[in-house]
VOGU-3710 file (C-alpha; in Angstrom, 3 decimals, decimal comma):
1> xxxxxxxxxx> -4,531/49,023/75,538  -6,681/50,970/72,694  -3,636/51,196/70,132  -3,258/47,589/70,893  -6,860/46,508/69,897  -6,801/48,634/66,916  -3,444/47,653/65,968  -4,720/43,779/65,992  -8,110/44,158/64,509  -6,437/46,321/61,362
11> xxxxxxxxxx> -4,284/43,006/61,173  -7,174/40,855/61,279  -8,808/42,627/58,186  -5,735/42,926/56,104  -5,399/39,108/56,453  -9,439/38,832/55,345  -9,576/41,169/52,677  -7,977/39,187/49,337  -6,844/42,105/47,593  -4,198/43,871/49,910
21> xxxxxxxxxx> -1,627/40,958/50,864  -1,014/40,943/46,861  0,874/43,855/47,346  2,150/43,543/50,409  3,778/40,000/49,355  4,246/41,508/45,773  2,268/38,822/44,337  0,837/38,724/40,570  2,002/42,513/40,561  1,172/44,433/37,718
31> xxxxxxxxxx> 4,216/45,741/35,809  3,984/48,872/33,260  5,256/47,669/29,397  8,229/49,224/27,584  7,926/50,209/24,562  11,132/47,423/23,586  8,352/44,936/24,975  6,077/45,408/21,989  6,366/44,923/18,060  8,329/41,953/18,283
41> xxxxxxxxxx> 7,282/42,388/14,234  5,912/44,946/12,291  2,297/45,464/12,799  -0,371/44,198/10,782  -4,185/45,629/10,239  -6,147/48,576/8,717  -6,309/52,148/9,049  -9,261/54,689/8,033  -7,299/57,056/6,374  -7,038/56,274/2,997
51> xxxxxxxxxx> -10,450/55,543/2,112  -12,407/57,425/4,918  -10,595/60,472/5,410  -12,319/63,094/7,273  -15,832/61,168/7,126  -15,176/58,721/10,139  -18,087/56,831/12,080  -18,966/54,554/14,882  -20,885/52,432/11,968  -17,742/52,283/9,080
61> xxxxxxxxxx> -15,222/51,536/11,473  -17,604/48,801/12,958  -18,071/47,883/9,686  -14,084/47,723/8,765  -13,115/45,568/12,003  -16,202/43,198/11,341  -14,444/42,447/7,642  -10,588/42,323/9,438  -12,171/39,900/11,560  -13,810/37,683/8,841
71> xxxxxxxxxx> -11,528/37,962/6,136  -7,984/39,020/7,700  -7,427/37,722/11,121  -6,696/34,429/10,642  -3,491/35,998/8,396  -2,220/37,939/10,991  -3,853/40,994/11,352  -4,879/42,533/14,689  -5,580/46,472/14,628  -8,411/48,632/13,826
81> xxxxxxxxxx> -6,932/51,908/13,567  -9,011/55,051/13,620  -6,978/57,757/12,501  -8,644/61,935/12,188  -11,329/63,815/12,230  -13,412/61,619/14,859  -13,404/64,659/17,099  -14,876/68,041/17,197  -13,311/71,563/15,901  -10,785/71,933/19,208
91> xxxxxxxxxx> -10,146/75,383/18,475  -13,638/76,052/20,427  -14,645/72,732/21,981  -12,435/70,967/24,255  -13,371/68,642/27,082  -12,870/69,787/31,160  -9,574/69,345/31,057  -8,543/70,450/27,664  -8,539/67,724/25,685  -10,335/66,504/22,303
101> xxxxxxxxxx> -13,974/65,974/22,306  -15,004/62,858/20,642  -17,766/64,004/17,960  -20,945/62,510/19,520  -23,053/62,942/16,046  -20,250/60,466/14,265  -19,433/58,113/17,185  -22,769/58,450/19,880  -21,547/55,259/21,859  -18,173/57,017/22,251
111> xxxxxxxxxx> -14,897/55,808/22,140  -15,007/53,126/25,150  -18,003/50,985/23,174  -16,213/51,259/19,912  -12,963/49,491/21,527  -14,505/46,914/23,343  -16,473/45,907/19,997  -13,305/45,817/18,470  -11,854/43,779/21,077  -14,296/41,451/21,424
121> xxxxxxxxxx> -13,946/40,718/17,635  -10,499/39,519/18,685  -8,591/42,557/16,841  -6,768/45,730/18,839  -7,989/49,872/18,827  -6,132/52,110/17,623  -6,367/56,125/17,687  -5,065/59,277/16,756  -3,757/62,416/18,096  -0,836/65,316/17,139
131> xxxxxxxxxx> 1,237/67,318/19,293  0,914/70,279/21,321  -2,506/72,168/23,835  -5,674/72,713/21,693  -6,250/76,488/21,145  -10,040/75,830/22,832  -7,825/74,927/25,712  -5,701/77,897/25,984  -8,768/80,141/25,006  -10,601/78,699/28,282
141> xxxxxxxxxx> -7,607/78,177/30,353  -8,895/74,834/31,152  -7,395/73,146/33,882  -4,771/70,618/34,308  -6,108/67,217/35,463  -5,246/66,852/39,205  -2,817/69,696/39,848  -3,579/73,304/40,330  -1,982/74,778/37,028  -4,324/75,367/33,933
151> xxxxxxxxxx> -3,585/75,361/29,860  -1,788/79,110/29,945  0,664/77,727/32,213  2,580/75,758/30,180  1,664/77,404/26,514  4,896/78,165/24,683  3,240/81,191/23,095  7,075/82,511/21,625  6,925/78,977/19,706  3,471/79,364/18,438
161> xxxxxxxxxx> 1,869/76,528/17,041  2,662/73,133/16,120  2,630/71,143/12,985  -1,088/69,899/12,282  -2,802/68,741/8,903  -6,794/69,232/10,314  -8,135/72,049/12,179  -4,624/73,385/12,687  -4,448/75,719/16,262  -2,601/73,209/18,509
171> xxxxxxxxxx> -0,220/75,362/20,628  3,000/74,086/21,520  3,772/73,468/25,470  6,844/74,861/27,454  7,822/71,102/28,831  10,012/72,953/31,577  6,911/74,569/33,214  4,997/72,491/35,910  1,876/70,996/34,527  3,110/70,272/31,127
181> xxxxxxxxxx> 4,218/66,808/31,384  1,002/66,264/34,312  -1,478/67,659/30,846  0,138/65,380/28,910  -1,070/62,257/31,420  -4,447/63,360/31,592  -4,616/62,544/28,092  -2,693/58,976/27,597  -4,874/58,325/30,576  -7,959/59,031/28,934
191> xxxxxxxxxx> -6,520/56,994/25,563  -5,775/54,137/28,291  -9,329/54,029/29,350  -11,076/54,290/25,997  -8,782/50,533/25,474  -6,635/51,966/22,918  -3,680/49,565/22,112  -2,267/51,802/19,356  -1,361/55,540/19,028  -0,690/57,394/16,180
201> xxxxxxxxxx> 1,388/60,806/16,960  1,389/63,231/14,115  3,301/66,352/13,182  6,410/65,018/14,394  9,566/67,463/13,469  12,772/67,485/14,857  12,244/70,223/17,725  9,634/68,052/19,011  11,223/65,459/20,319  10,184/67,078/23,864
211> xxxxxxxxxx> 6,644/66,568/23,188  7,272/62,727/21,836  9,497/62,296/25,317  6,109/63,848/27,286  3,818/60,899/25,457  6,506/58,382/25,849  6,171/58,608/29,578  2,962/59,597/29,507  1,846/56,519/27,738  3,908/54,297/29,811
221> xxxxxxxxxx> 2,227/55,271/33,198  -0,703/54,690/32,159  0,082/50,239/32,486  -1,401/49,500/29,273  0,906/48,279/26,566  0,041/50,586/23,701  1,624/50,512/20,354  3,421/53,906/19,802  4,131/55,074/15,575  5,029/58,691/14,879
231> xxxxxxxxxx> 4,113/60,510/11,694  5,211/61,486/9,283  8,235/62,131/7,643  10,481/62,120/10,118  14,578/62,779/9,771  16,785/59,273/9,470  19,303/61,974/11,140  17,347/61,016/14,561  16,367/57,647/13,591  17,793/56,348/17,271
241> xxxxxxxxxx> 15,650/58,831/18,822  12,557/57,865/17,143  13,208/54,194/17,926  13,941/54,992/21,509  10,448/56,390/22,113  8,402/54,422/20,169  7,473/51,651/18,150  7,798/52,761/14,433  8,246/55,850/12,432  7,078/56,967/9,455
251> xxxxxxxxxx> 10,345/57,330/6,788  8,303/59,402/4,107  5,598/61,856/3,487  1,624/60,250/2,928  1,672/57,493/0,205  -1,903/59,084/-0,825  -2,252/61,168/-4,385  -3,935/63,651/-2,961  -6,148/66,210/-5,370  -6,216/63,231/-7,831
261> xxxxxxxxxx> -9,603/60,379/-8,126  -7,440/57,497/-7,434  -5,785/56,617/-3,710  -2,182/56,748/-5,009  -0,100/56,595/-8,027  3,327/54,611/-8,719  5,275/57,747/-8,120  4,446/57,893/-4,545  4,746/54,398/-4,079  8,238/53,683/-5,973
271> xxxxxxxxxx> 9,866/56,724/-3,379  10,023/53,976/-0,586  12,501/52,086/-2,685  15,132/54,564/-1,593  13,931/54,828/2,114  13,792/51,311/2,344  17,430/50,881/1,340  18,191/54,163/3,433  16,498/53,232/6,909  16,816/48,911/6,731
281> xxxxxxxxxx> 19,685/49,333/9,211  16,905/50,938/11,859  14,164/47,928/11,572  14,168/45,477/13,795  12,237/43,713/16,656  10,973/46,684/18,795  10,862/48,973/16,530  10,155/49,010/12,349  10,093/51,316/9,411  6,433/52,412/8,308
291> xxxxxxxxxx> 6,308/52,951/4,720  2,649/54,364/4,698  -0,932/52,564/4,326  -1,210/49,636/1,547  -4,126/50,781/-1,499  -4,306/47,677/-3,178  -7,522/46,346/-3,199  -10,059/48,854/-4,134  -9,721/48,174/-8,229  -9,312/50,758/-10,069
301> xxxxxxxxxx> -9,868/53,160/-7,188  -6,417/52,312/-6,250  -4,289/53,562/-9,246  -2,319/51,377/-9,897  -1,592/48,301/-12,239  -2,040/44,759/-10,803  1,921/44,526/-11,491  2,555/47,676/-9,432  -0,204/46,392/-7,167  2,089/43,203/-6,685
311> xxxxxxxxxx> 5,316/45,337/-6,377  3,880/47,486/-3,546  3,044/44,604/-1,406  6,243/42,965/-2,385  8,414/45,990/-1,250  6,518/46,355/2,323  6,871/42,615/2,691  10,631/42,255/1,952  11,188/45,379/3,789  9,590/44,552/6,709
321> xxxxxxxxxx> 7,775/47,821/7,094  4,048/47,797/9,087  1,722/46,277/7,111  -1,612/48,348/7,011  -4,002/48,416/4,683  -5,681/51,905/3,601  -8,120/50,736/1,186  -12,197/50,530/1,911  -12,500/46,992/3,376  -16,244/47,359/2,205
331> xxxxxxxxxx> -15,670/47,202/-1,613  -12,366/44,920/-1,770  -11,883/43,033/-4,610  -10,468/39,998/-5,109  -6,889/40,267/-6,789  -6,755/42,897/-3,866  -7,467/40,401/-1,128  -5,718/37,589/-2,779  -2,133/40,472/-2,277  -3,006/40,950/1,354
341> xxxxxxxxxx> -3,792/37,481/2,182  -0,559/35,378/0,982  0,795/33,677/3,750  4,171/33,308/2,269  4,397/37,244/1,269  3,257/37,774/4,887  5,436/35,938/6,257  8,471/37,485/4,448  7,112/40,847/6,367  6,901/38,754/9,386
351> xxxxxxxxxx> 10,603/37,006/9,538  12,106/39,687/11,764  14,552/41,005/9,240  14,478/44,103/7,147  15,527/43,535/3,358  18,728/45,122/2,403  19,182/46,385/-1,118  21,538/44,324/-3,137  21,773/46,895/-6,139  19,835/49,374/-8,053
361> xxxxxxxxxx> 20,607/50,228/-11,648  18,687/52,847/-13,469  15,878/50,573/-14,078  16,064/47,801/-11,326  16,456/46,958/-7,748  17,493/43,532/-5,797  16,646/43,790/-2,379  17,232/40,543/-0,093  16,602/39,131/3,874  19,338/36,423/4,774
371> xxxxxxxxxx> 16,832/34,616/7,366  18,236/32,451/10,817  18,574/29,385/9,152  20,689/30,317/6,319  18,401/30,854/3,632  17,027/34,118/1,906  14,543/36,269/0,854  15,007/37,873/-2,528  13,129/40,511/-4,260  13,569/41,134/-7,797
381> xxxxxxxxxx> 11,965/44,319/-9,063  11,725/46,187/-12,726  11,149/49,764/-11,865  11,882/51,043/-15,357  9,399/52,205/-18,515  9,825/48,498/-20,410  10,389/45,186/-20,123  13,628/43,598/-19,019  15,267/40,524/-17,233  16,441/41,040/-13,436
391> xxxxxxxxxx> 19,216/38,659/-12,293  20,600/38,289/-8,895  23,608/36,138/-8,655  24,594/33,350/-5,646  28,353/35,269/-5,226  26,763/37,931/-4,567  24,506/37,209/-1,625  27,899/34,937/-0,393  26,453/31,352/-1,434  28,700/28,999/-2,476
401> xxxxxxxxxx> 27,188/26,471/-5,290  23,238/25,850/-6,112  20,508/27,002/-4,548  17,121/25,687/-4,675  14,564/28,720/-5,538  11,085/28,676/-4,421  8,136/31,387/-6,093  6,617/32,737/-3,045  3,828/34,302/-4,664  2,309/31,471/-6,878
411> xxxxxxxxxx> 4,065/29,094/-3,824  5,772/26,399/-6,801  9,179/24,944/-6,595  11,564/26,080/-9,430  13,972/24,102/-8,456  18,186/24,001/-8,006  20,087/26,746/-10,113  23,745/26,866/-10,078  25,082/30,092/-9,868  21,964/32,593/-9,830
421> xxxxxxxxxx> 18,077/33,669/-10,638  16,807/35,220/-13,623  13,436/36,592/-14,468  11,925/38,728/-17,349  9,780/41,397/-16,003  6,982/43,825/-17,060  7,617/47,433/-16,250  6,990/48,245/-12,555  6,645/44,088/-12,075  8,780/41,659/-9,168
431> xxxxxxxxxx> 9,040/38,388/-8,137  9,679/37,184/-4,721  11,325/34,162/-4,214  12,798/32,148/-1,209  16,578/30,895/-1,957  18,008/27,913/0,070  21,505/27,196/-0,454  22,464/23,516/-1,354  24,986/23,391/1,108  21,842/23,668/3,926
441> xxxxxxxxxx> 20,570/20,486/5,559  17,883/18,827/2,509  15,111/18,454/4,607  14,997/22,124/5,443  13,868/22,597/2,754  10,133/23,657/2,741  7,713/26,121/1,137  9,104/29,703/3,172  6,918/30,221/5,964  7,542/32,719/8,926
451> xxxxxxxxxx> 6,563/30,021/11,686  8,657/27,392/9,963  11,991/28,351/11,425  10,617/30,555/14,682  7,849/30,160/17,569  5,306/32,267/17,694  5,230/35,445/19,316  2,968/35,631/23,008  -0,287/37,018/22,475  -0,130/40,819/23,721
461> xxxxxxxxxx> -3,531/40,960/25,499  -5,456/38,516/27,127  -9,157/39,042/28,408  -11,356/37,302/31,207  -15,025/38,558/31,641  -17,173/35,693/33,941  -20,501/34,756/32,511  -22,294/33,388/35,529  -21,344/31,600/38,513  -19,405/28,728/37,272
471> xxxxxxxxxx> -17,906/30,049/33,557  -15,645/32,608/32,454  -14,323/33,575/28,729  -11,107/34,175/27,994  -10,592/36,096/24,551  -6,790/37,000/23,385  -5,258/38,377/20,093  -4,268/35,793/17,330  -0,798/35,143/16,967  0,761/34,952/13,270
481> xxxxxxxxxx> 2,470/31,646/12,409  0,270/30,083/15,991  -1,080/26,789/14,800  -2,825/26,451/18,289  -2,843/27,973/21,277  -3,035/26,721/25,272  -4,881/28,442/27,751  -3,211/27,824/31,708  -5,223/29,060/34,826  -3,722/29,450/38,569
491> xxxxxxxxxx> -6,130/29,513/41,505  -5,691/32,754/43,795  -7,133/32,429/47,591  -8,653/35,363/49,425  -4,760/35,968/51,150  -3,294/36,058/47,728  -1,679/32,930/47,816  -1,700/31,503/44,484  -0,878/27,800/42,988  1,420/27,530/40,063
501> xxxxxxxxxx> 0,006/28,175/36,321  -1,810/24,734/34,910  -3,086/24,069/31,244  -7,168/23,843/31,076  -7,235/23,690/27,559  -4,777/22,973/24,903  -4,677/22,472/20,690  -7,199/25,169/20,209  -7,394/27,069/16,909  -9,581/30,040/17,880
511> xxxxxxxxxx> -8,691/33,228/20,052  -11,091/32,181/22,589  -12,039/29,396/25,191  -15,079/29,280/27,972  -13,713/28,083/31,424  -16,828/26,222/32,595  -15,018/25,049/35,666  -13,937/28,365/37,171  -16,448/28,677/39,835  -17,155/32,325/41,564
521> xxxxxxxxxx> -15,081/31,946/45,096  -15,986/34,627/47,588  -12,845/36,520/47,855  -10,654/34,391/45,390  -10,021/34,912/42,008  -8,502/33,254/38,991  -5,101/33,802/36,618  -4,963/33,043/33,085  -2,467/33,367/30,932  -2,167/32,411/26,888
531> xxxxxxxxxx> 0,764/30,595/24,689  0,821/30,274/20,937  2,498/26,637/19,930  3,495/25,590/16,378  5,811/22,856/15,037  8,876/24,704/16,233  7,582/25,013/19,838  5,575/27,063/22,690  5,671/30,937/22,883  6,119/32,641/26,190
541> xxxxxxxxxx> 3,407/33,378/27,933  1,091/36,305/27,325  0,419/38,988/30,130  -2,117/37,553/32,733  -6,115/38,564/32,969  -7,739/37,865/36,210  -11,276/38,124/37,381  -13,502/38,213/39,813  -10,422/39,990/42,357  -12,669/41,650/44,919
551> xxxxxxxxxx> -12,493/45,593/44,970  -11,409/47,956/47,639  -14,894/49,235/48,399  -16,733/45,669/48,700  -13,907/44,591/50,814  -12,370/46,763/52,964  -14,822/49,628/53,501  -16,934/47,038/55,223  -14,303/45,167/57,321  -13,415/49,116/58,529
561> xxxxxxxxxx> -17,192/49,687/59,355  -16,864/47,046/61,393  -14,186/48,002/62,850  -14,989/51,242/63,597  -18,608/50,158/65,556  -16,485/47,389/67,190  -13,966/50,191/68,570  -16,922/52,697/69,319  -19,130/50,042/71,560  -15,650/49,060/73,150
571> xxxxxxxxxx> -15,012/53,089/74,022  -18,488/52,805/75,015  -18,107/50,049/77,398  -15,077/51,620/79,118  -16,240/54,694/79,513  -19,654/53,113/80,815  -17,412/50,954/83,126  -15,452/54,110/84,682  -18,529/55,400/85,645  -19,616/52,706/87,273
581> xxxxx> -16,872/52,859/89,279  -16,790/56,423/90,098  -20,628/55,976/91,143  -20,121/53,038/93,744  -17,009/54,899/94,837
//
């Protein structure tokens, strides 16, 4: 009789507690990203390295996402990327578990503040880290997060240590022994909980494809979609493998001229020319070629001409490698910004194909995209010591007849040529221009544009945080080539039975929208979800964000209190009842 009154009152409270018949009917169930879910293009935003260096703070990286959001956003741009040096020497300070300690003198709000204010400007966080156990960790023989094994467990002390470019001492880890994959958790878990949407893994060789394997899975478990990019360097020979485990992979060493008073030079940016042409056939959706950060707006800081300026960007764009600037975003000038800011250049970098080289001669390279709807990309560049003309014939690319050519950098119409383009050049100059064969439908014909001939991508995150009783704000990334977006809401009761997705709010042009009629329901919540719409059409829709879903301890330690007291007083009552009996017997 007990069991039975337990058994129905535990049924009772499932069916009044909102959170626990989600999973039991497997509805709005969270799903853990892949990494073939993300970069649907190459990545666009800024990274500290460059310019900062080793002098990173909670202020200038405040200060760099507050100019991405003003100046860069609207183009496409989306991550804030912190890269070294924001934690302490690990070789003697590590946290409880043997992980980095963020430096509280350079970032005293800590990591979790710094990504939500980049979030809430709209923009994604991204962070560093290299491979291997810290040798504070080993030194300590700090435990493993939530098993009983500690860091000189899994220390591969015949291997020694890893690959690192700061403080150096990172020992590698013996990935057969238990623990090492479980260390390697605790840490994507504590990246996942700072917000990070971006991880930069550095000191990637070819025996440590273990250790990118470990963060792979690692990163995975921990729900949140983060962008993966490995660094640097890394061997085309494994180009599959680096694809398979994450989201882009750095082909050469750092684009920086290090020891020298400018950025970089036109010797290390005129290498990518070959790995561009050498790695094209690994790029696409999923998974792109990084050619380095982008110095281009810092003057003469930068060292480089405003041609080679011109031909950098060019070559990243045409290429299709991630686009991420390196330069100070504090002191940009304008030529600079002008570079990083043309749509039709960013959209080149945006169109989902890598540029194949046509030729290269001893003092010039042709590199082209053939895009869905039958027209091309071309790049035209003069990479010798003097002027010269740089041709690329219609034969060549396959085009039968004229084509009309299109200047995507000063965005004018040349017009229809008959059997090829020719330009003169300055040494280290290019011209990008958009080539639509004749034979093509005449009223496809427009200015090139990435969201021309494609829909826009789904928004990767989506945010809902209520601001009183009857309004909540949504906040999601921008979408390049999104010339609005709609925001749809679904209605989920306290059983978690939920009505089908419904627009609330369409045509707008900002990453954000205030629900003013989502009032607070006791034990109900609210879906939303975001799509990106141009002239083309809708995107899919973005992952969900839900609020005000009631928690575990509000609900259901309660509804067991209670049902523990009634159970108790019912004991109570037969026990009382029994005696009764026995007394009157």
């Amino acid at each position: 009789m007990l069991k039975k009154i337990i058994t129905t009152l535990l049924s009772f409270s499932f069916l009044l507690c909102g959170n626990f018949p989600v999973s039991i009917f497997d509805i709005e169930e969270a799903k853990a990203s892949s990494y073939n879910s993300l970069a649907d293009r190459p990545f666009m935003g800024w990274s500290s390295w460059s310019s900062i260096r080793k002098k990173p703070t909670e202020q200038n990286i405040k200060d760099a996402a507050d100019v991405m959001a003003a100046k860069f956003k609207s183009h496409g741009y989306q991550y804030v990327n912190l890269d070294d040096y924001y934690m302490l020497d690990w070789t003697t300070t590590v946290d409880k578990y043997g992980r980095w300690v963020v430096d509280p003198k350079k970032f005293p709000s800590g990591m979790k503040a710094l990504g939500d204010y980049i979030h809430h400007k709209g923009l994604k966080f991204g962070l560093y880290v290299t491979l291997g156990i810290p040798q504070g960790a080993v030194d300590q023989n700090t435990p493993i997060e939530g098993t009983p094994y500690h860091a000189k467990d899994i220390v591969n002390f015949r291997k020694g240590q890893k690959v690192n470019f700061n403080f150096k001492n990172m020992y590698a880890i013996n990935f057969s022994k238990p623990g090492a994959q479980e260390y390697i958790d605790s840490w994507a878990q504590l990246f996942a909980s700072y917000g990070v949407d971006y991880l930069k893994i550095d000191g990637v060789r070819n025996q440590d494809i273990q250790d990118v394997e470990a963060w792979a899975r690692a990163l995975k478990k921990t729900g949140r979609p983060i962008h993966v990019e490995l660094s640097n360097n890394l061997d085309i020979k494994h180009a599959s493998t680096w694809r398979e485990l994450s989201n882009g992979w750095r082909t050469d060493h750092d684009v920086e001229a290090y020891g020298k008073p400018t950025l970089t030079n036109w010797k290390k940016v005129s290498r990518r020319f070959d790995d561009a042409a050498e790695w094209h056939e690994h790029a696409s959706p999923g998974g792109w070629n990084d050619f380095d950060s982008l110095n281009v707006a810092n003057g003469g800081k930068d060292g480089l001409t405003e041609e080679e300026k011109r031909s950098y960007v060019s070559l990243w764009a045409i290429a299709a490698s991630q686009f991420v600037i390196g330069n100070d975003l504090t002191k940009l000038d304008d030529y600079g910004i002008s570079l990083l800011t043309n749509d039709e250049i960013i959209g080149a970098n945006q169109s989902g194909a890598a540029g194949k080289r046509l030729y290269k001669t001893a003092a010039s390279q042709v590199f082209y995209q053939k895009l869905p709807d039958g027209s091309y990309t071309i790049g035209l560049f003069n990479t010798g010591p003097a002027s010269q003309n740089v041709s690329v014939k219609w034969a060549d690319l396959g085009v039968e007849g004229s084509a009309m050519v299109h200047d995507m950098w000063s965005h004018q119409d040349l017009g229809s040529l008959d059997s090829g383009f020719t330009t003169e050049l300055s040494t280290h100059a290019s011209r990008m221009v958009h080539v639509i064969p004749t034979s093509l439908s005449g009223d496809r014909y427009t200015p090139y544009n990435a969201n021309i001939s494609t829909v826009p991508a789904a928004p990767d995150w989506v945010m809902a945080d209520r601001n009183n009783q009857n309004s909540v704000t949504i906040t999601w990334n921008p979408v390049y080539g999104a010339e609005s977006y709609t925001v749809y809401r679904k209605t989920i009761n306290r059983f978690g039975f939920s009505s089908d997705y419904t627009p609330i709010a369409t045509k707008l042009t900002e990453p954000n929208f205030e629900d003013k009629t989502a009032t607070f329901r006791d034990g109900g919540s609210y879906s939303y979800v975001v799509a990106g719409r141009n002239a083309v059409g809708e995107s899919t829709k973005s992952p969900k964000a839900q609020t005000d879903s009631q928690s575990f301890v509000l609900v259901v330690v309660p509804m067991m209190l209670f049902i523990a007291v009634f159970i108790l007083l019912k004991l109570f009552s037969m026990i009382r009842d029994k005696y009764q009996f026995y007394r009157t017997a």
